[in-house]
N, C-alpha and C positions, 0 to 999 in steps of 0.2 A: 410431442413425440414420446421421449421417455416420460413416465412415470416413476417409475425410482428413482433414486437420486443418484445423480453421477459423480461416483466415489472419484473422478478425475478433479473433479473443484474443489472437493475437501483434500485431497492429494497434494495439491498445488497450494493451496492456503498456508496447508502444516508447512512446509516445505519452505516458503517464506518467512513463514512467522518463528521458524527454527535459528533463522539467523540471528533475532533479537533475542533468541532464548537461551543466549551462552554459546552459538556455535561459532560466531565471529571471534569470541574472545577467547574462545578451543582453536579456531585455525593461530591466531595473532601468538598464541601462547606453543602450537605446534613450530611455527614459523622460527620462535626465537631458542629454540632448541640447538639449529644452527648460527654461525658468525655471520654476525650483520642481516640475522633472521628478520630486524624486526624494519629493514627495509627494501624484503621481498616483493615485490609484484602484488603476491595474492595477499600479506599483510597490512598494505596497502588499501588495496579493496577493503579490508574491514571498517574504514574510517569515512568518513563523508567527505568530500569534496569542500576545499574552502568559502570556493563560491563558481567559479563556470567550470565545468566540466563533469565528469559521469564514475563514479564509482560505482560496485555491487551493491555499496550499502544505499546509494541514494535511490536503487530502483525497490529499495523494500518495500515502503509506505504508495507508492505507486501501484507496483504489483498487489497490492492489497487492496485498491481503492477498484481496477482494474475487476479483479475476482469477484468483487460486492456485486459488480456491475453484471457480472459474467450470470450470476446467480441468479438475476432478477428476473427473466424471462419466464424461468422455471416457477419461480413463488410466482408472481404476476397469473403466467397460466393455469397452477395450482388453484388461486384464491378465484378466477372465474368459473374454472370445474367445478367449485363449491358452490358456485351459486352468491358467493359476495357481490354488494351493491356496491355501484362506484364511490358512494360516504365512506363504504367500510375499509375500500381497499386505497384510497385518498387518506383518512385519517390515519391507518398505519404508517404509510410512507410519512407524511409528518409525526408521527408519535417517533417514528422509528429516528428519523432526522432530529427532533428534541432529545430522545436518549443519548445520544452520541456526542452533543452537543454537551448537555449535565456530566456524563461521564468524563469526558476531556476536561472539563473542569476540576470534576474531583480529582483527576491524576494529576494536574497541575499544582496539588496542595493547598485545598482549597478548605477543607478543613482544621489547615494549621492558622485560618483566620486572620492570616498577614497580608494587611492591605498594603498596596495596589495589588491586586489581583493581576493573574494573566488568564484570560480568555477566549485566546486563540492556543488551539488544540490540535493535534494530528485526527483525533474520532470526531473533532468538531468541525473541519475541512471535509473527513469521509461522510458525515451527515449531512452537509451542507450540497456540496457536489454529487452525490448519490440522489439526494433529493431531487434537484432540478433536473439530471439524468433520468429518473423515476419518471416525473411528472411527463417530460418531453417522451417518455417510451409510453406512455399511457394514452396519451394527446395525440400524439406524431406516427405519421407511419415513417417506414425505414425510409425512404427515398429525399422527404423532408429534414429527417433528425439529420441525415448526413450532408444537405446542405447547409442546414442549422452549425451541425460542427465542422466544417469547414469555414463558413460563417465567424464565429467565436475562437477560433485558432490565428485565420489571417487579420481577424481584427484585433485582435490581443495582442500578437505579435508586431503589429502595425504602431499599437497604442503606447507599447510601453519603449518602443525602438523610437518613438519621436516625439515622444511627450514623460518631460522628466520632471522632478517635484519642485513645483515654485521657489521652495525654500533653500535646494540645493545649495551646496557652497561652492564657491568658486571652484570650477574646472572637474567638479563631479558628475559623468555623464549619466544618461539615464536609465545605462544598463549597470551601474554602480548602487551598493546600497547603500550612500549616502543619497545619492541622485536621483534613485528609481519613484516612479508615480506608484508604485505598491507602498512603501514605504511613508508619503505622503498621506494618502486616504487613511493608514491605519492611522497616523499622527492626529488626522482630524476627525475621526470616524470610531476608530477602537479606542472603548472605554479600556480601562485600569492599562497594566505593564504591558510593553512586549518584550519577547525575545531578547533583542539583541538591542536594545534601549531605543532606538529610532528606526528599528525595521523588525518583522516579526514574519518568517518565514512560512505561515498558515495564517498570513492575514485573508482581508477582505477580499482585493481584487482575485490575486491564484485561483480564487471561487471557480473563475471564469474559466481556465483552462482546467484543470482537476475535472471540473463538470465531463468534457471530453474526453478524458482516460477513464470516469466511469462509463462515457457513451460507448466505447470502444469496446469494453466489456460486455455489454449489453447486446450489442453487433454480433461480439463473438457468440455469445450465449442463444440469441437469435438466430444466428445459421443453422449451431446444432441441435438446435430444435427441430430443424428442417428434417421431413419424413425420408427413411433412409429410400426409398424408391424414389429419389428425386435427385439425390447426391448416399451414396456410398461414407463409410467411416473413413476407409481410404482417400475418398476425392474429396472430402472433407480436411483432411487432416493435410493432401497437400496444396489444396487451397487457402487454410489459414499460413500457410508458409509460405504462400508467396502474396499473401495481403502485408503480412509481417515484410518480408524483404522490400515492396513497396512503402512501407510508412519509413523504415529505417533509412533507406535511401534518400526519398524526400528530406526525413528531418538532418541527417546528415548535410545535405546541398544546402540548405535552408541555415545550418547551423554554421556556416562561410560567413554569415551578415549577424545572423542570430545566434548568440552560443547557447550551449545547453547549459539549463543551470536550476538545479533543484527548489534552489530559495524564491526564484521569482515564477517558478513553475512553467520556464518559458515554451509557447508554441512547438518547440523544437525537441525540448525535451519530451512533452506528450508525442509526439509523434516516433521519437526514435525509443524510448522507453515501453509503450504501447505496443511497438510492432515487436520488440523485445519479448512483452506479456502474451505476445498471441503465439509466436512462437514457442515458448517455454510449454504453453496448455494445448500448442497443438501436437508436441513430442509424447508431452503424457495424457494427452487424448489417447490418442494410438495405442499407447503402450496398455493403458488402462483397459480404455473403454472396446477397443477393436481388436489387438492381440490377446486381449483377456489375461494378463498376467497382475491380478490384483493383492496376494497374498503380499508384497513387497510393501505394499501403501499403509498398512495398518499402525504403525507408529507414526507416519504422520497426517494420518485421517483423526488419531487420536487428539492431534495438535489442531489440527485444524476446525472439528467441531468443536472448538471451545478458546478460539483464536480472542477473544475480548476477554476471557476470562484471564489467558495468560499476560494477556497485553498488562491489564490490569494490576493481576496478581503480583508480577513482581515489582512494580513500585509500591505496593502496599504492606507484602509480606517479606521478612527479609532471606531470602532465599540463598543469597550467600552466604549469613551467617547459619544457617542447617546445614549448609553442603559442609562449612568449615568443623562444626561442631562436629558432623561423623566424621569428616576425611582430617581436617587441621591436622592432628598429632603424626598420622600418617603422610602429608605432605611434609608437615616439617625433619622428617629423617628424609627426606629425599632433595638432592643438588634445588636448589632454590626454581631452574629452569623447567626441572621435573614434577617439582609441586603443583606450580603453577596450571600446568597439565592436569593433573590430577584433580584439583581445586574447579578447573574449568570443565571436565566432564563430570563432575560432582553437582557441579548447580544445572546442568542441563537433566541429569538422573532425577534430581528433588522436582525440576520442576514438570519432569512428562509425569513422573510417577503420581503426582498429586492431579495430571489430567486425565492420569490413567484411571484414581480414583476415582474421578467424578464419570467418567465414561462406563465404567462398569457400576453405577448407581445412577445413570441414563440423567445427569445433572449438565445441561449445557445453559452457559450463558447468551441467549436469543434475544437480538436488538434489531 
């Protein structure tokens, strides 16, 4: 359908990717301006979840894996317009699945040569699960894949709710990560370090559901392909709003047996997180693509074509020592609470400003 590219996916990307970019640690640092700021509600939200339940921050790397997926339809039917052979458009998906993979590594410090290595990666899970989403949107028509992920949701969730790691210790049940069967597979299966020394929260299995939150993507990306004499931007926009209110419901009901829980990527979570992500891009669908009001998006369209570079960038380069070098002297004449303010809109300035460079020298990092 379109042809252009829909400035609403790159909208939504930056928009995400803003919160690993110093804006979590701009609200956390707004927060504690006030008494007893730093256990507000929304300071709160800027932290992850111990282990079941749902913060803002836990839907980050979701909504991201969500967006890859959302995108795919578009390149997919790009690369037949060109006249690509099924070798060509098969090898990028895995080249593309390999980069993410090597990249996750080098972010893990992989270069500092300290063996046990870790292996498991957040761009090595988005590689992994994008991939077999890929595969299955290439293979599969819609009506299949959506058996298929219903398939891999109820069985996953089936799997890991009754089947817990051999090695367990006593009275560790299976939805524990002493206990959990994710936890085990990596023990026996993932080479070098994990995480969290016996569990590693982008192991092997979560493969399985992740796959699902990019299919969901995919879905999404797939309707609005759909020629606008067939569905309207309108009856579009309130149609993913009530596909969205459907999965959140479900995974809600579903989350009464099954909690929601980021580390083990459970069935519940993909469903109430998912219907989360369609919502969030069916708001700024509208607003983008249907109202036309696009001038707003441009700072974080900025973000968003170049969402791996930033991922990257700032564990490579140190970003808060630049924001400190201009601004430090200047925070430090200000009430310590003040600084810290300052200090946190400083490292968010260094880091769009240096994506701003690469965007006006038309420099994106493409995986």
């Amino acid at each position: 359908m379109e042809k252009k590219r829909l400035l609403s996916i790159d909208t939504l990307r930056g928009m995400d990717m803003l919160l690993i970019m110093g804006l979590s640690t701009l609200i956390v640092s707004i927060c504690r301006l006030f008494p007893g700021g730093a256990d507000f509600w929304l300071a709160r939200q800027m932290s992850h979840v111990d282990w079941n339940g749902l913060a803002i921050m836990d839907m980050v790397f979701p909504v991201f894996l969500f967006i890859a997926g959302l995108s795919y339809p578009f390149s997919y039917a790009s690369q037949v317009e060109k006249g690509r052979t099924s070798w060509q458009i098969h090898r990028k998906i895995f080249v593309r699945c390999l980069a993410l993979i090597a990249l996750g590594i080098v972010y893990n410090g992989f270069f500092n040569l300290r063996f046990p290595q870790r292996y498991a990666s957040v761009l090595g899970r988005i590689g992994l699960a994008w991939m077999f989403a890929a595969l299955l949107y290439v293979h599969c028509r819609p009506k299949a894949r959506i058996v298929i992920a219903t398939a891999l949701l109820v069985g996953y969730g089936l799997l890991i709710t009754f089947v817990g790691a051999p090695d367990a210790p006593a009275g560790a049940g299976p939805l524990t990560q002493d206990g959990c069967l994710n936890g085990w597979i990596d023990r026996l299966l993932l080479p070098g370090r994990r995480y969290n020394g016996n569990f590693d929260p982008e192991g092997l299995l979560g493969v399985i559901p992740a796959t699902v939150t990019a299919m969901l993507g995919m879905f999404t990306g797939e309707f609005i392909r759909l020629p606008e004499e067939k569905y309207s931007g309108g009856k579009k926009t309130l149609l993913m709003l009530g596909a969205a209110v459907v999965l959140i419901a479900i995974g809600l009901l579903w989350s009464l047996s099954l909690p929601l829980n980021k580390n083990l990527w459970t069935s519940t979570f993909v469903l109430v997180v998912g219907g989360i992500s369609v919502a969030l891009y069916a708001v700024v669908y509208y607003v983008v693509e249907v109202k036309g009001r696009q001038k707003w998006t441009f700072p974080f369209r900025v973000i968003g074509l170049n969402s791996i570079t930033i991922y990257m960038q700032q564990q490579i380069v140190p970003m808060r020592e630049i924001s400190s070098f201009f601004l430090g002297g200047t925070a430090a004449l200000l009430p310590e609470a003040w600084g810290a303010v300052l200090l946190a809109v400083g490292y968010i300035a260094v880091c769009w400003l240096l994506l701003y460079f690469l965007w006006k020298k038309k420099v994106f990092l493409k995986v």
